[in-house]
VEXDOBA-732714 format. One record per residue: residue number from 1; residue in one letter; x, y, z of N, C-alpha, C, O in turn. Coordinates in steps of 0.02 Angstrom, whole numbers, always signed. Example, Ala and Ser with C-alpha at 12.3 -4.5 7.8 and 13.67 -1.06 7.14 Angstrom:
residues 2
+-----+--------+--------+--------+--------+--------+--------+--------+--------+--------+--------+--------+--------+--------+
| num | residu |   n_c1 |   n_c2 |   n_c3 |  ca_c1 |  ca_c2 |  ca_c3 |   c_c1 |   c_c2 |   c_c3 |   o_c1 |   o_c2 |   o_c3 |
+-----+--------+--------+--------+--------+--------+--------+--------+--------+--------+--------+--------+--------+--------+
|   1 |      A |   +660 |   -284 |   +390 |   +615 |   -225 |   +390 |   +660 |   -165 |   +390 |   +712 |   -166 |   +423 |
|   2 |      S |   +642 |   -112 |   +354 |   +684 |    -53 |   +357 |   +645 |     +2 |   +394 |   +670 |    +57 |   +402 |
+-----+--------+--------+--------+--------+--------+--------+--------+--------+--------+--------+--------+--------+--------+
***
This chain:
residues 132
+-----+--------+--------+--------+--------+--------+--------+--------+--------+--------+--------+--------+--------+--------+
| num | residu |   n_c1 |   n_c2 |   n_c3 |  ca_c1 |  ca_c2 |  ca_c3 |   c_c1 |   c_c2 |   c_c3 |   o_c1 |   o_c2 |   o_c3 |
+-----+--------+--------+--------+--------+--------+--------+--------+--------+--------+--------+--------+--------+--------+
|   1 |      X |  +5964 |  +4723 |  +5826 |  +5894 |  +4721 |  +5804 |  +5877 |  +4786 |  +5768 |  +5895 |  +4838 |  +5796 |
|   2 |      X |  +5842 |  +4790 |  +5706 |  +5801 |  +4837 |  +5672 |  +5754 |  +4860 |  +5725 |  +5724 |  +4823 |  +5763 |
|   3 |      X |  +5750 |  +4927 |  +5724 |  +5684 |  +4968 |  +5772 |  +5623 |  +4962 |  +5705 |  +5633 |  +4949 |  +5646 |
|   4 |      X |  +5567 |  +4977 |  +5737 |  +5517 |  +5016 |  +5704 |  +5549 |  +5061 |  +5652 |  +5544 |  +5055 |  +5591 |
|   5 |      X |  +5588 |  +5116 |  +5692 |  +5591 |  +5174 |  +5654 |  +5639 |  +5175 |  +5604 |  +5654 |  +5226 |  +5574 |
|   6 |      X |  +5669 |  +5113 |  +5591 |  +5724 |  +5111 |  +5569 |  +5710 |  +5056 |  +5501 |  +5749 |  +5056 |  +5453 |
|   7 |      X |  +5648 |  +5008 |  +5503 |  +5626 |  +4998 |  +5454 |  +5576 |  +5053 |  +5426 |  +5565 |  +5040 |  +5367 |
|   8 |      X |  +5552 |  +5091 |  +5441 |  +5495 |  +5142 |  +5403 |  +5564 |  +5178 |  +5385 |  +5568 |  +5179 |  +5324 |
|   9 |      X |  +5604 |  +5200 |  +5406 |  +5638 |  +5242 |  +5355 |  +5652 |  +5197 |  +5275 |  +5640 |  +5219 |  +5219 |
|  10 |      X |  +5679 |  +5137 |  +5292 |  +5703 |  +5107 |  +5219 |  +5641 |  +5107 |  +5187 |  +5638 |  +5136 |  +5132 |
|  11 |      X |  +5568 |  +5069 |  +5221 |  +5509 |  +5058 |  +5189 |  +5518 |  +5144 |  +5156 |  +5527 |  +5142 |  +5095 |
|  12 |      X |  +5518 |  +5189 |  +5176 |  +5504 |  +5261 |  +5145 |  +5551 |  +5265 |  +5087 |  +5544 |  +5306 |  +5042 |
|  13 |      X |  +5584 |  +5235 |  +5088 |  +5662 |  +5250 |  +5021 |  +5644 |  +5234 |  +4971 |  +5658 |  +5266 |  +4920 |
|  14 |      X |  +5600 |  +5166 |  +4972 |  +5568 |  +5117 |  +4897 |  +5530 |  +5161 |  +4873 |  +5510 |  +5208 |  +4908 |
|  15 |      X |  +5511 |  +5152 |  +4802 |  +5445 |  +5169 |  +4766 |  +5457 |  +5137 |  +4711 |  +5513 |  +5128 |  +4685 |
|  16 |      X |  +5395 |  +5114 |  +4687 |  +5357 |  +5095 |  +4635 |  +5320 |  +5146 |  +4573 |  +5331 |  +5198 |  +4542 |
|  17 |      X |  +5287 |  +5111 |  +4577 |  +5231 |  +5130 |  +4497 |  +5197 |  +5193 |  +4536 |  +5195 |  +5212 |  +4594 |
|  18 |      X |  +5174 |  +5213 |  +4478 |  +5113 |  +5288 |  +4525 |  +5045 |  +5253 |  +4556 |  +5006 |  +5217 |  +4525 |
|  19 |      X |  +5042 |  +5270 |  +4612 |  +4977 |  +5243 |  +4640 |  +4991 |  +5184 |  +4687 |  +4954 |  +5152 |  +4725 |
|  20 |      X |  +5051 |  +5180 |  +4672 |  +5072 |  +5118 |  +4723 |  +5102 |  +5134 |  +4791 |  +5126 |  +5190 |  +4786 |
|  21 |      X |  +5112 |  +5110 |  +4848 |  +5138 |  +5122 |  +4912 |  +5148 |  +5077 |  +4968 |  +5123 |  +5021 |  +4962 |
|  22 |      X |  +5180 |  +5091 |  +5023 |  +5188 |  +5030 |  +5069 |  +5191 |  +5058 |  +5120 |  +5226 |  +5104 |  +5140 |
|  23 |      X |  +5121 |  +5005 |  +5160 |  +5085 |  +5021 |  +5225 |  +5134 |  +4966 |  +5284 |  +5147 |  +4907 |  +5275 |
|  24 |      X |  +5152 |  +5004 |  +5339 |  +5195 |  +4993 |  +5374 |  +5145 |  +4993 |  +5450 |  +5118 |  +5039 |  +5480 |
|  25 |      X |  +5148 |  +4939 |  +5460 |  +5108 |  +4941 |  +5539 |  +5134 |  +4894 |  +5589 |  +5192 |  +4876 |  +5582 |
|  26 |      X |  +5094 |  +4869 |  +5645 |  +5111 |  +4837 |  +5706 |  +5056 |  +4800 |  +5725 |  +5002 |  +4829 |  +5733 |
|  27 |      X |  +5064 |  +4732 |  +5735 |  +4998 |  +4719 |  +5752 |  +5013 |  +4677 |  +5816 |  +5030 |  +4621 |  +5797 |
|  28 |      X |  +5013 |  +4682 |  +5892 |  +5012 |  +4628 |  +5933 |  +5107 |  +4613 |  +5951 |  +5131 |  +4560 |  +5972 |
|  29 |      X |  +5148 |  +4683 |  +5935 |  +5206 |  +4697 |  +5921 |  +5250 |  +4670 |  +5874 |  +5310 |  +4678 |  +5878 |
|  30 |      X |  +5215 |  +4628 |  +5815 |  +5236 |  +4616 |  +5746 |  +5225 |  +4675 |  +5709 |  +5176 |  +4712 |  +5710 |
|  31 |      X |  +5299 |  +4681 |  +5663 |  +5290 |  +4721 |  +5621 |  +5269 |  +4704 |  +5560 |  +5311 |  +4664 |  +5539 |
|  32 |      X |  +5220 |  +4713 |  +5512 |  +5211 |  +4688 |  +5433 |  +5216 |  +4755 |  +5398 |  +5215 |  +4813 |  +5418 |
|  33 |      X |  +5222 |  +4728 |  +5342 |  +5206 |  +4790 |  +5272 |  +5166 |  +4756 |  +5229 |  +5152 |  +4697 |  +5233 |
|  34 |      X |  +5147 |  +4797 |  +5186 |  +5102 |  +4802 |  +5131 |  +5089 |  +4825 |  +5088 |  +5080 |  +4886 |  +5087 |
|  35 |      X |  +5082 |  +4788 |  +5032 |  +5068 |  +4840 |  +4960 |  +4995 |  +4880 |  +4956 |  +4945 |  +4844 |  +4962 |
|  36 |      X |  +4988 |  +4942 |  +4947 |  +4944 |  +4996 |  +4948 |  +4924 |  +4999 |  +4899 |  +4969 |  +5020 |  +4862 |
|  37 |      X |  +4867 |  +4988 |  +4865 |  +4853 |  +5051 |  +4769 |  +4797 |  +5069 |  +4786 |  +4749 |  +5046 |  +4816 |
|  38 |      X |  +4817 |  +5132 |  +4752 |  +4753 |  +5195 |  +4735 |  +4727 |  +5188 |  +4679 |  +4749 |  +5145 |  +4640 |
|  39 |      X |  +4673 |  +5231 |  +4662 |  +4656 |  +5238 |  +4599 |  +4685 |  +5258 |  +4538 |  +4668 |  +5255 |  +4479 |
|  40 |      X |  +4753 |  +5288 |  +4583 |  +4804 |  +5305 |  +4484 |  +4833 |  +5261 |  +4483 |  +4893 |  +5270 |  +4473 |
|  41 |      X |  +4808 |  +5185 |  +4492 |  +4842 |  +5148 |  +4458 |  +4799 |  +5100 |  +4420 |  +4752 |  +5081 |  +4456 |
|  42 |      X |  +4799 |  +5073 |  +4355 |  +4756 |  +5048 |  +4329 |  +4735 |  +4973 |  +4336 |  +4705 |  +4940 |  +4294 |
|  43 |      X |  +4761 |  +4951 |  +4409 |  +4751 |  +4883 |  +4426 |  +4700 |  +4907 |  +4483 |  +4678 |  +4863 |  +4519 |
|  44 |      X |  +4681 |  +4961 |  +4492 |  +4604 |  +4970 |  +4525 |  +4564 |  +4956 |  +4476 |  +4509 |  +4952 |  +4502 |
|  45 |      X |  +4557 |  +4942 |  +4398 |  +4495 |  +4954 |  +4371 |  +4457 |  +4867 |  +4379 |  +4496 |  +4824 |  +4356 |
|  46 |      X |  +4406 |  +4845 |  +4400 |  +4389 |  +4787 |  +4410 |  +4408 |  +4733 |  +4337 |  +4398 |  +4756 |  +4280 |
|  47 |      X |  +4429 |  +4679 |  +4343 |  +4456 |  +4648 |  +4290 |  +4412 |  +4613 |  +4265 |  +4429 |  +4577 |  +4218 |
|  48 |      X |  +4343 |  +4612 |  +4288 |  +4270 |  +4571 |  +4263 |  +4260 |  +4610 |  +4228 |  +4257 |  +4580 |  +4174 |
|  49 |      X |  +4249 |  +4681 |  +4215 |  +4236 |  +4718 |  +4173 |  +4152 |  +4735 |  +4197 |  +4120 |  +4772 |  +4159 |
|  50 |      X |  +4126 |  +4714 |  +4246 |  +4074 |  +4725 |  +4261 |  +4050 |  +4791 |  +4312 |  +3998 |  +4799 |  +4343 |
|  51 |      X |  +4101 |  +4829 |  +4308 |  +4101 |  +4913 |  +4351 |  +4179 |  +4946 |  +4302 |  +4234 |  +4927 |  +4282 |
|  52 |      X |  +4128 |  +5018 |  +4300 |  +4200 |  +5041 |  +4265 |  +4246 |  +5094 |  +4343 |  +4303 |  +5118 |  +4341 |
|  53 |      X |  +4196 |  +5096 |  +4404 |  +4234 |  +5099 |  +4462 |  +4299 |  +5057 |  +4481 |  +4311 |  +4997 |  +4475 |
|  54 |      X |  +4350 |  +5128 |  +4514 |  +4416 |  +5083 |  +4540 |  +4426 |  +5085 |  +4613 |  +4437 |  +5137 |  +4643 |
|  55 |      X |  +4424 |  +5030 |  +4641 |  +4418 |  +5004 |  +4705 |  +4510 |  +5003 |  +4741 |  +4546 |  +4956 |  +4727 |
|  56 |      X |  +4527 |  +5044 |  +4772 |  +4605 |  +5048 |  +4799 |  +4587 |  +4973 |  +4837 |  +4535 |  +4957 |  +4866 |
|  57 |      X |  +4654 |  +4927 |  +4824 |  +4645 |  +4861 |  +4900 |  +4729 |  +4871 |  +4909 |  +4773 |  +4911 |  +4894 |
|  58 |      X |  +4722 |  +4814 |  +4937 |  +4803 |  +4814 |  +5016 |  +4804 |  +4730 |  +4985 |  +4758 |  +4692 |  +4972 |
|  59 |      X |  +4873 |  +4721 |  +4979 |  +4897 |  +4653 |  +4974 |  +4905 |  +4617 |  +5027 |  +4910 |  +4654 |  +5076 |
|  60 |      X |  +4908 |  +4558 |  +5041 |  +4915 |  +4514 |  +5113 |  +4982 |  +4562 |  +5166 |  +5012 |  +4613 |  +5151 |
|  61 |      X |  +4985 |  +4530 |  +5213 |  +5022 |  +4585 |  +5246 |  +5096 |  +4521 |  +5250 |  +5094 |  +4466 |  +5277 |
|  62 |      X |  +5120 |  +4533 |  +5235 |  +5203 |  +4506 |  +5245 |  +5238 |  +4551 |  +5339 |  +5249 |  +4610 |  +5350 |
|  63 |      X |  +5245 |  +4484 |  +5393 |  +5274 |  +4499 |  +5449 |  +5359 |  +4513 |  +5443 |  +5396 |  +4470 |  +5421 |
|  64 |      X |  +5379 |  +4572 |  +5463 |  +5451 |  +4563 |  +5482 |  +5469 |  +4545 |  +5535 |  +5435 |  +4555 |  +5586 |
|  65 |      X |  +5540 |  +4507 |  +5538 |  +5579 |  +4500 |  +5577 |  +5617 |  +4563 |  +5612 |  +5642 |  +4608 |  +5579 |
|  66 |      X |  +5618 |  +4560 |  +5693 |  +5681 |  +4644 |  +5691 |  +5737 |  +4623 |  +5703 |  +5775 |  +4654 |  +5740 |
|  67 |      X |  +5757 |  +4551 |  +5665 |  +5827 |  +4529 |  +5658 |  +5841 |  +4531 |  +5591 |  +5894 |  +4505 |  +5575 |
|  68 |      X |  +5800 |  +4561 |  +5538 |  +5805 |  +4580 |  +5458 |  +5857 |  +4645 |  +5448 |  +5853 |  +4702 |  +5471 |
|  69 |      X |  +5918 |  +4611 |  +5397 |  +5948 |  +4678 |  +5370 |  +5910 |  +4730 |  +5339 |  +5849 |  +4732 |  +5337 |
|  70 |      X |  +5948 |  +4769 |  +5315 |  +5923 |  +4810 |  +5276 |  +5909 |  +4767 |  +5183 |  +5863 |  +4772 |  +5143 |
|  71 |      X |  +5935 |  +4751 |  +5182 |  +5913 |  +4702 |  +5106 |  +5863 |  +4668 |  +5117 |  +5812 |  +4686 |  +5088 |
|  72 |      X |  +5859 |  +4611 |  +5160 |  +5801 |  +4572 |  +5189 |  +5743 |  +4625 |  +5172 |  +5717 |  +4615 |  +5117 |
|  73 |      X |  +5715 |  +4687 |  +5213 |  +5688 |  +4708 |  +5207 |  +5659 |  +4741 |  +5140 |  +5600 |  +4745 |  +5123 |
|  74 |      X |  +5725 |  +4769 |  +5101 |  +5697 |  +4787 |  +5024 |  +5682 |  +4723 |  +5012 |  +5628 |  +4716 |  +4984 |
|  75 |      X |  +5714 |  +4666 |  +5025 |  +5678 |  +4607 |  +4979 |  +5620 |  +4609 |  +4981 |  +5579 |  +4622 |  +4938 |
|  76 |      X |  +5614 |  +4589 |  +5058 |  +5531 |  +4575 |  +5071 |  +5484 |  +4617 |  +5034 |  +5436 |  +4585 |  +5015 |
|  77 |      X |  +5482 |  +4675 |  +5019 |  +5443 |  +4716 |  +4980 |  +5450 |  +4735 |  +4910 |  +5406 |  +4750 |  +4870 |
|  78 |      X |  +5506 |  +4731 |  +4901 |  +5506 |  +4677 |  +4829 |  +5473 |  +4636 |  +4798 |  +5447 |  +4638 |  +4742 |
|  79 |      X |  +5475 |  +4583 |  +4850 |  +5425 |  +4508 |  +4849 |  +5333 |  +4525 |  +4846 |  +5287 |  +4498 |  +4815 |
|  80 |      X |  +5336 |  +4589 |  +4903 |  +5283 |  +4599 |  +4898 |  +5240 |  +4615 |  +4829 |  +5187 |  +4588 |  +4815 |
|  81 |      X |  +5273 |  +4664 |  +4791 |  +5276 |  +4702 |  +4729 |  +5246 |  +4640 |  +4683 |  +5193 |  +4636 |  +4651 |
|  82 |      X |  +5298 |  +4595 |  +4692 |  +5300 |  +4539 |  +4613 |  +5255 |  +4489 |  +4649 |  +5241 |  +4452 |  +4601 |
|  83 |      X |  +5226 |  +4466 |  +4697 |  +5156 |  +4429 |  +4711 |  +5103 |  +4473 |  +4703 |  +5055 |  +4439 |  +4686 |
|  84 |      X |  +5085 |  +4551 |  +4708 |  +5059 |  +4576 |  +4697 |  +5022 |  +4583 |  +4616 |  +4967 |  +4564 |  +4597 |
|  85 |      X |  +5077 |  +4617 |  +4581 |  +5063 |  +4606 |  +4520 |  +5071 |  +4525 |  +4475 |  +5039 |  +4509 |  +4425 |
|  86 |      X |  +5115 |  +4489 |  +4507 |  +5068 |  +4424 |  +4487 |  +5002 |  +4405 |  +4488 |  +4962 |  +4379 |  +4449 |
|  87 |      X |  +5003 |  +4434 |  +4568 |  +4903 |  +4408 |  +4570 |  +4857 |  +4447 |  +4501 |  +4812 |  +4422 |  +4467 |
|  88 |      X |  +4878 |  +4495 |  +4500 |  +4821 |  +4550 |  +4440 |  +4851 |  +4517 |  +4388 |  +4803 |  +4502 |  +4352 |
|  89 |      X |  +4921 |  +4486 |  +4350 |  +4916 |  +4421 |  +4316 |  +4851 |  +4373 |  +4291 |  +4821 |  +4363 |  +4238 |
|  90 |      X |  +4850 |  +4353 |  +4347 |  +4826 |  +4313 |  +4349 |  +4737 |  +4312 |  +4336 |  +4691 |  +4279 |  +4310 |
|  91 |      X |  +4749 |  +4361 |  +4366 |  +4662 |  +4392 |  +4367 |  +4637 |  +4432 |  +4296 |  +4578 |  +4435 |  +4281 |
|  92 |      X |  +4677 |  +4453 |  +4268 |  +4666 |  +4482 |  +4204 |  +4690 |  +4431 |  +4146 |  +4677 |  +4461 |  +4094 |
|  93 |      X |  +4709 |  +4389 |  +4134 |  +4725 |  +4349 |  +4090 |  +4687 |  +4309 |  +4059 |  +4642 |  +4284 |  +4091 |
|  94 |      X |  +4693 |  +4295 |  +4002 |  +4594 |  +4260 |  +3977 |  +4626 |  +4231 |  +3920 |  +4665 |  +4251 |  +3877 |
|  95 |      X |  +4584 |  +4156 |  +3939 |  +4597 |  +4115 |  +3873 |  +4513 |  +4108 |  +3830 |  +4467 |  +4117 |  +3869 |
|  96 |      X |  +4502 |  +4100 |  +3794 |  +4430 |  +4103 |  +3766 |  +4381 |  +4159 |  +3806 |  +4322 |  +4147 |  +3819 |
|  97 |      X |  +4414 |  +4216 |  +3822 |  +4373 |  +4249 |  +3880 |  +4362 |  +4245 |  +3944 |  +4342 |  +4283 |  +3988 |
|  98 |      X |  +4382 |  +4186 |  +3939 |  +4367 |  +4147 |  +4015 |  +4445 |  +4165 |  +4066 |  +4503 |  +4154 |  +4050 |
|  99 |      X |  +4426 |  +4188 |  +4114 |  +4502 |  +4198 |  +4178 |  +4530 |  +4133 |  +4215 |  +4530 |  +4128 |  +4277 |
| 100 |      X |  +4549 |  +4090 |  +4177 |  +4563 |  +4010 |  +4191 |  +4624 |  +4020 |  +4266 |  +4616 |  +3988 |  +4318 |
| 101 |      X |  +4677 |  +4067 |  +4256 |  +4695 |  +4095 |  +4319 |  +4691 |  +4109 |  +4376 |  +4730 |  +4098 |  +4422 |
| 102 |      X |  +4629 |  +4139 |  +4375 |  +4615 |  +4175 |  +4426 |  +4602 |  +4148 |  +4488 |  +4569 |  +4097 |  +4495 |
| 103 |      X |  +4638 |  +4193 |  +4553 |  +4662 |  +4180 |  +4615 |  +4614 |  +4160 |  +4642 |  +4629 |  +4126 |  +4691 |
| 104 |      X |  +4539 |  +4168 |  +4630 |  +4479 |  +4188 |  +4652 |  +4438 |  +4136 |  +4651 |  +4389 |  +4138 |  +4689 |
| 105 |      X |  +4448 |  +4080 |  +4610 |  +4424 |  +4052 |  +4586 |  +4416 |  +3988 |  +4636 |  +4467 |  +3976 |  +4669 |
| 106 |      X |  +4357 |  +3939 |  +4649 |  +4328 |  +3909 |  +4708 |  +4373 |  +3838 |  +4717 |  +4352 |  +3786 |  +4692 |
| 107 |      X |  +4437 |  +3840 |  +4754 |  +4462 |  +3779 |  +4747 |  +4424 |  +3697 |  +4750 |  +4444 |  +3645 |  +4723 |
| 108 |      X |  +4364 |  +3710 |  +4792 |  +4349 |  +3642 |  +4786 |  +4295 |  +3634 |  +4698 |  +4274 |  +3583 |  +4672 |
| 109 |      X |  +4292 |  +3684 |  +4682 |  +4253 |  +3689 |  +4593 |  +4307 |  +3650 |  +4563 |  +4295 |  +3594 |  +4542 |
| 110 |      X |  +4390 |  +3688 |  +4558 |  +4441 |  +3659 |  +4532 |  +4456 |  +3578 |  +4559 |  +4481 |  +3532 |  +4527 |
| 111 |      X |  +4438 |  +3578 |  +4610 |  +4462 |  +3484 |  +4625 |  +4425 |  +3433 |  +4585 |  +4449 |  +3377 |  +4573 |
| 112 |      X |  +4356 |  +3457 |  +4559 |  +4319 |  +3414 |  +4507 |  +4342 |  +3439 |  +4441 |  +4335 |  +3401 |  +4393 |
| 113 |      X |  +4369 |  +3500 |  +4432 |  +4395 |  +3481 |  +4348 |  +4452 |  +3437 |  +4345 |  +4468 |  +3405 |  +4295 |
| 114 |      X |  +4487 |  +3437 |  +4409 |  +4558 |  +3395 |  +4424 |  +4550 |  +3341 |  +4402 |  +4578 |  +3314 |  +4354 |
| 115 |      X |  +4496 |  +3317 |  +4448 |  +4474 |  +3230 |  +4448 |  +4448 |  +3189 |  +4388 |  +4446 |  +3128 |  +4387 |
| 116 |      X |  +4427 |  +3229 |  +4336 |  +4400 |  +3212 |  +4280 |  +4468 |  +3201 |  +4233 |  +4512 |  +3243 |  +4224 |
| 117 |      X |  +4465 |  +3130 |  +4206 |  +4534 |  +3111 |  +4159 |  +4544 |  +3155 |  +4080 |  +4590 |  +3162 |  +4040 |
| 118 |      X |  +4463 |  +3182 |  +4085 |  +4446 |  +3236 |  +4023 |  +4481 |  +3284 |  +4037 |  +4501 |  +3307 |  +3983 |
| 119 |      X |  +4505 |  +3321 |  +4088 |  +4528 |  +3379 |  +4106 |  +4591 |  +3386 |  +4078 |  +4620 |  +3441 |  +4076 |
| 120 |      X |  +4608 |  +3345 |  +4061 |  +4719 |  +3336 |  +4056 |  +4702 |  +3353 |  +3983 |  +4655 |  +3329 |  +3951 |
| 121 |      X |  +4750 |  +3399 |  +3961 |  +4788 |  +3394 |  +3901 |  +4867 |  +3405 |  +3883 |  +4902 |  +3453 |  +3896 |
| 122 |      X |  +4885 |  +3340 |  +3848 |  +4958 |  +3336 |  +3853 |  +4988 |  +3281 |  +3795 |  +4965 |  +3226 |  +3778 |
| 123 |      X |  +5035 |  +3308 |  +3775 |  +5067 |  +3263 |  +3727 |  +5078 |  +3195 |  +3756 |  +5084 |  +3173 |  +3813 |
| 124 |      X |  +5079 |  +3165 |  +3689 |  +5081 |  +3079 |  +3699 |  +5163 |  +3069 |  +3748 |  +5178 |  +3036 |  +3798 |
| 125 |      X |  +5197 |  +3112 |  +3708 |  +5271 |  +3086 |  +3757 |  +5297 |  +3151 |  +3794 |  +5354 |  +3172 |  +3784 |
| 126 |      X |  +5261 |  +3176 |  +3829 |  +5275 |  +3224 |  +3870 |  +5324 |  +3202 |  +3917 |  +5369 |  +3240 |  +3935 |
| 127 |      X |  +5317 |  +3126 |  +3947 |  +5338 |  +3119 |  +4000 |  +5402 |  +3069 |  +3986 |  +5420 |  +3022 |  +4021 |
| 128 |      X |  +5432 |  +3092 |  +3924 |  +5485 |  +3024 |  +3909 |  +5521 |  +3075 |  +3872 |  +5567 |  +3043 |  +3848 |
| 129 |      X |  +5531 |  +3150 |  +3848 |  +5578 |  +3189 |  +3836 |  +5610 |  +3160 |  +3767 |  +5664 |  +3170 |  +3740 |
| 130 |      X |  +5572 |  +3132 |  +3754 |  +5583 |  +3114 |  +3676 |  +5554 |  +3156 |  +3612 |  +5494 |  +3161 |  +3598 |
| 131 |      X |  +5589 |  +3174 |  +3588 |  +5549 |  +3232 |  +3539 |  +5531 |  +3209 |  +3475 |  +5581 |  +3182 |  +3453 |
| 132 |      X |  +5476 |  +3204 |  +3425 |  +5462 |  +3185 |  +3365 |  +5407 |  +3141 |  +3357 |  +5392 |  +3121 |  +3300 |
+-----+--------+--------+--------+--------+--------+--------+--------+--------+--------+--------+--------+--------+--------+
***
């Protein structure tokens, strides 16, 4: 079994971007980590554009196993990294202005654009791999 102390050392080995970091805790004797950003990083600046304030947040917390290798573990925070910056993807991306992406956005709002047959756009033979 991985100790505590023995994943915070590897968690300590990684680094990222400036402003970025990984919060290592215990909750209820689960261990999780977490992606950290500060303000030197420019995915604090709000992506509405409606504050030019940068707000540091914490990504979901990912639980370890203390039957995780040492890779397992860089993975996992790895993983963390690239859902992370997917999400700000997602959140900053704009088609007509609009953040059609975004994580944030009210799933049951999206189940009525779903439901509407207006909503679809798609080639006539999309679904027959026929080209021309």
């Amino acid at each position: 079994m991985t100790s505590f102390a023995e994943i915070s050392q590897i968690v300590r080995s990684i680094t990222y971007k400036p402003g970025w970091c990984f919060h290592l805790g215990a909750e209820a004797g689960r261990v999780f980590i977490q992606v950290a950003v500060n303000t030197l990083s420019d995915l604090t600046m709000d992506p509405t554009g409606k504050s030019e304030d940068r707000t540091p947040w914490k990504s979901g917390k990912r639980y370890l196993s203390p039957h995780m290798c040492r890779q397992e573990i860089v993975g996992a925070v790895f993983g963390l990294i690239k859902d992370a910056e997917l999400h700000e993807v997602h959140e900053w991306f704009r088609y007509k202005g609009a953040s059609i992406y975004n994580p944030h956005l009210d799933p049951d709002v999206l189940v009525e654009v779903a439901r509407r047959r207006s909503s679809f756009n798609v080639r006539e033979n999309a679904m027959s791999m026929v080209e021309g």
